[in-house]
DRENVEX-648466 format. One line per 3 residues: number of its first residue (from 0); for each residue x negated, y negated, z negated of C-alpha. Coordinates in steps of 0.1 Angstrom, whole numbers, plus 5000, padded with zeros to 4 digits. Layout:
% DRENVEX-648466
NUM = X/Y/Z; ... .
***
This chain:
% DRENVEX-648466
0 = 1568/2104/6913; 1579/2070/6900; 1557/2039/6905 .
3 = 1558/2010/6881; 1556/1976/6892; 1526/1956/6892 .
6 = 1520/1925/6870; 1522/1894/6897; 1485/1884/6882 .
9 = 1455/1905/6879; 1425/1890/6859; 1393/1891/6882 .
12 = 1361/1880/6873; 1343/1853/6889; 1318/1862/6921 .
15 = 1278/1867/6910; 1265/1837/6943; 1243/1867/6955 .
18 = 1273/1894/6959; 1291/1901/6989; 1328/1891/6988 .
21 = 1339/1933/6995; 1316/1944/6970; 1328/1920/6943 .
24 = 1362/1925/6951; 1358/1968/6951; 1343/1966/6918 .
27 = 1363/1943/6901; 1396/1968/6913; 1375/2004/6903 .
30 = 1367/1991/6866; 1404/1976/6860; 1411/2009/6872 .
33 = 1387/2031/6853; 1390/2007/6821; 1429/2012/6823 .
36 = 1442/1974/6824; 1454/1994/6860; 1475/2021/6847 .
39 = 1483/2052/6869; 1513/2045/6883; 1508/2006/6892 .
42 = 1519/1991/6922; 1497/1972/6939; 1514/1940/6961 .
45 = 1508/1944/6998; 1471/1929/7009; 1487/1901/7022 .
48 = 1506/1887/6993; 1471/1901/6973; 1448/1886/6995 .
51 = 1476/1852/6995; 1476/1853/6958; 1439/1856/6949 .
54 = 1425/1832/6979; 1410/1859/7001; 1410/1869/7038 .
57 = 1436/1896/7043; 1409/1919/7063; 1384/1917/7033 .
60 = 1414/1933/7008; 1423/1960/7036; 1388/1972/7037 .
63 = 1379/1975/6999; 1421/1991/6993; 1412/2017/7023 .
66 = 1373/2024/7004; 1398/2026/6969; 1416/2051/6987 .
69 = 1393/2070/7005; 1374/2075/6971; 1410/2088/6953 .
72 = 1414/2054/6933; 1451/2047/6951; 1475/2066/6970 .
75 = 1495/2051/6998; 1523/2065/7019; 1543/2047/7045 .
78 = 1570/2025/7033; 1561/2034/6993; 1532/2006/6992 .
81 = 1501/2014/6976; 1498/2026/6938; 1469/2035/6913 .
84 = 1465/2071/6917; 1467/2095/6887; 1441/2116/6904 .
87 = 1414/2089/6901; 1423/2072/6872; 1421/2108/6856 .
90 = 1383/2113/6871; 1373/2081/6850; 1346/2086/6826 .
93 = 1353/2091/6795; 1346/2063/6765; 1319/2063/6744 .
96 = 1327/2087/6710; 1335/2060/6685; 1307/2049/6665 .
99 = 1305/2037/6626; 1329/2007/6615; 1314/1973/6620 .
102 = 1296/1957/6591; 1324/1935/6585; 1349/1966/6579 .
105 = 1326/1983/6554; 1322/1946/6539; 1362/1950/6533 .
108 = 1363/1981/6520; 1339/1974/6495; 1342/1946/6479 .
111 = 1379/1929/6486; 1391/1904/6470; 1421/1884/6481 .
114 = 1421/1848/6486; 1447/1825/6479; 1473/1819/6506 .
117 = 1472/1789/6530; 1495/1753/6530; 1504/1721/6531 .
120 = 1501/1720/6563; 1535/1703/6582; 1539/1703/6619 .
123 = 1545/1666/6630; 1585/1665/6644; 1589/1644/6679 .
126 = 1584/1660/6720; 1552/1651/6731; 1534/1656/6764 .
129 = 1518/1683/6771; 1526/1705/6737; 1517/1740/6731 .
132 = 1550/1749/6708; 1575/1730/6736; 1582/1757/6760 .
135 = 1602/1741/6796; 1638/1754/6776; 1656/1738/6805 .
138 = 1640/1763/6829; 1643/1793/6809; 1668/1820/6828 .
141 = 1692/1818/6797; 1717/1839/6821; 1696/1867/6829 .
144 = 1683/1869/6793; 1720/1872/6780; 1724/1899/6807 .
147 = 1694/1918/6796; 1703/1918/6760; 1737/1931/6765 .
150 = 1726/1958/6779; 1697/1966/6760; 1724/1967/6730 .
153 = 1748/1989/6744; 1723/2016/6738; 1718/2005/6704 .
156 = 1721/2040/6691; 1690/2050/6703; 1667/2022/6688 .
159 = 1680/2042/6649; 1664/2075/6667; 1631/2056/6673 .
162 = 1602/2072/6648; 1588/2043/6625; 1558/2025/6629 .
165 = 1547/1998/6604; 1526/1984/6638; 1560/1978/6654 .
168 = 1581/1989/6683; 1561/2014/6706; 1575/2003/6738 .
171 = 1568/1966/6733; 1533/1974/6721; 1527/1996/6754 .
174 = 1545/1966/6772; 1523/1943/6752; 1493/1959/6760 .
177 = 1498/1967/6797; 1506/1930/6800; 1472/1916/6782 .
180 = 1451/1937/6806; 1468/1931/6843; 1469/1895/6836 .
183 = 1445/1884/6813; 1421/1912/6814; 1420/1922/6780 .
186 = 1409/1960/6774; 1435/1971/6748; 1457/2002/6744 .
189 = 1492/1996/6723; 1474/2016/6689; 1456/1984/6685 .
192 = 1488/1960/6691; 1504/1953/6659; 1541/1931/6664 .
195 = 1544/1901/6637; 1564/1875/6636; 1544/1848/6647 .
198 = 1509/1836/6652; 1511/1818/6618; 1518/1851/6601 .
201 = 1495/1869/6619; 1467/1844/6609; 1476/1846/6571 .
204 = 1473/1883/6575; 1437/1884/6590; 1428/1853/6568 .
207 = 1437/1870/6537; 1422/1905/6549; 1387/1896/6560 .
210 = 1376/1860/6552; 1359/1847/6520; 1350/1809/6520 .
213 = 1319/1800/6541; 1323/1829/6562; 1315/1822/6601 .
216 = 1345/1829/6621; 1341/1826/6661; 1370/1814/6677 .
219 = 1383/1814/6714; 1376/1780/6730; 1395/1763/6740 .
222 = 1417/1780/6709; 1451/1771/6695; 1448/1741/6670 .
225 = 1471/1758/6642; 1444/1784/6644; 1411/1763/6637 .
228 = 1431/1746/6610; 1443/1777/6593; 1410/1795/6594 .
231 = 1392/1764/6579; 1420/1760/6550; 1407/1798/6536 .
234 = 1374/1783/6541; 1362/1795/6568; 1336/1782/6591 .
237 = 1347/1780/6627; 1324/1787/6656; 1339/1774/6691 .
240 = 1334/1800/6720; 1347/1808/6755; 1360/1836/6772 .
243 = 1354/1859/6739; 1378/1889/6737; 1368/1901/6770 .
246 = 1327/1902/6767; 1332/1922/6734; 1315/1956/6731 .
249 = 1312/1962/6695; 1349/1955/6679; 1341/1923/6667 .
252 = 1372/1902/6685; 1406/1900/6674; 1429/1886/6696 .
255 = 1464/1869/6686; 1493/1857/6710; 1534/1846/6704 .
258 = 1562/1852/6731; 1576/1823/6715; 1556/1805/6732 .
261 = 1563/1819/6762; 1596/1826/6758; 1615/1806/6737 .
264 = 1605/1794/6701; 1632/1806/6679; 1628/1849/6692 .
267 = 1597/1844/6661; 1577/1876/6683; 1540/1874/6681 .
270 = 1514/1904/6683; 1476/1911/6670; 1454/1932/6692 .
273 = 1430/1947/6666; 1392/1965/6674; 1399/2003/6672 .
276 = 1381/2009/6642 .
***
């Protein structure tokens, strides 16, 4: 059965003062599990470059990976390493049947009325320290990337077969969305990514879709500056707020990210991760 490689990073939440270390750390692994940010499949790293990479004792990860195992959340065998197993991810219960759209969608569908679009605002030219847009270029592995293109063209022929989706490619959006949830915890599956071509478009879109002037919007803080200043421009008021796509339960959070700032700023790649409904 083939095993997919894990992300080197796995989100885990902080430790409640009052919970023991193997009981945090079991839980934390069963709901990335039975949540799905660990997909069946995953490779797990070794406990000792997982215990390394996270700060823990390499005995506390062996005893809650052998308790994962003896309950049917991973499979190991000798010389394969461990992996999430399709068994246990399989016995996970089942969400919650999806319940009426949010007030803001009905809001939408009733009564939409577009507003107008958002400028005159020029990003200042010049490097600067520490600057969102300014990826390291200079480290980037330009080789490798050219490598990886290549090939990816020489099967060209098969991107024309690839069914249309106004959401984007389906591979990057599964990519996309494994990505969000090993590393940065975010529960998302790729129906709710949607590929644009940058944060700024993405923006426009959602500020022209939901927002009418004076409308509270609550934004991720700290949040990209481009952001605050393009909700505010359709009038928007912005609420500051931490750690806010994760602690959502009622499809209230949209979330918006760019490989070009992660990759390179010209490649123009961005996504949306919308609420299901």
């Amino acid at each position: 059965m083939p095993k997919t490689v894990g992300s080197l990073e796995l989100k885990l939440s902080s430790r409640p003062p009052q919970q023991a270390l193997t009981d945090w750390l079991y839980a934390e692994l069963r709901r990335s599990i039975l949540e799905g940010r660990l997909r069946p499949g995953t490779r797990l790293p070794s406990s000792r470059d997982f215990a390394r990479r996270h700060s823990l004792s390499r005995g506390t990860v062996v005893v809650v990976f052998e308790r994962l195992l003896a309950e049917g959340y991973l499979s190991s065998r000798v010389g394969s390493g461990t992996w999430v197993s399709h068994r246990g991810a399989a016995g996970a219960h089942a969400r919650a049947e999806p319940q009426a759209p949010p007030a803001y969608v009905r809001r939408v569908i009733s009564a939409y009325d577009r507003p107008k679009s958002c400028g005159g605002w020029v990003a200042t030219e010049g490097r600067r320290p520490f600057r969102m847009r300014d990826p390291a270029l200079a480290e980037f592995p330009a080789k490798l990337w050219g490598q990886m293109v290549a090939r990816r063209a020489r099967t060209f022929k098969s991107w024309l077969q690839t069914e249309d989706d106004g959401r984007g490619y389906r591979p990057l959006r599964e990519s996309t969305a494994h990505y969000l949830g090993s590393s940065r915890g975010v529960l998302c599956t790729a129906e709710q990514v949607v590929i644009v071509s940058g944060v700024q478009q993405a923006l426009d879109l959602l500020a022209r879709l939901l927002l009418k002037p004076g409308d509270p919007v609550w934004v991720e803080d700290p949040a990209y500056v481009g952001a605050t200043m393009a909700l505010s421009n359709a009038g928007a008021k912005v609420v500051p707020v931490p750690t806010l796509q994760s602690l959502d339960r009622s499809s209230s959070v949209i979330l918006v990210g760019s490989f070009s700032k992660l990759l390179f700023p010209s490649l123009r790649l961005g996504y949306v991760v919308l609420p299901p409904s």
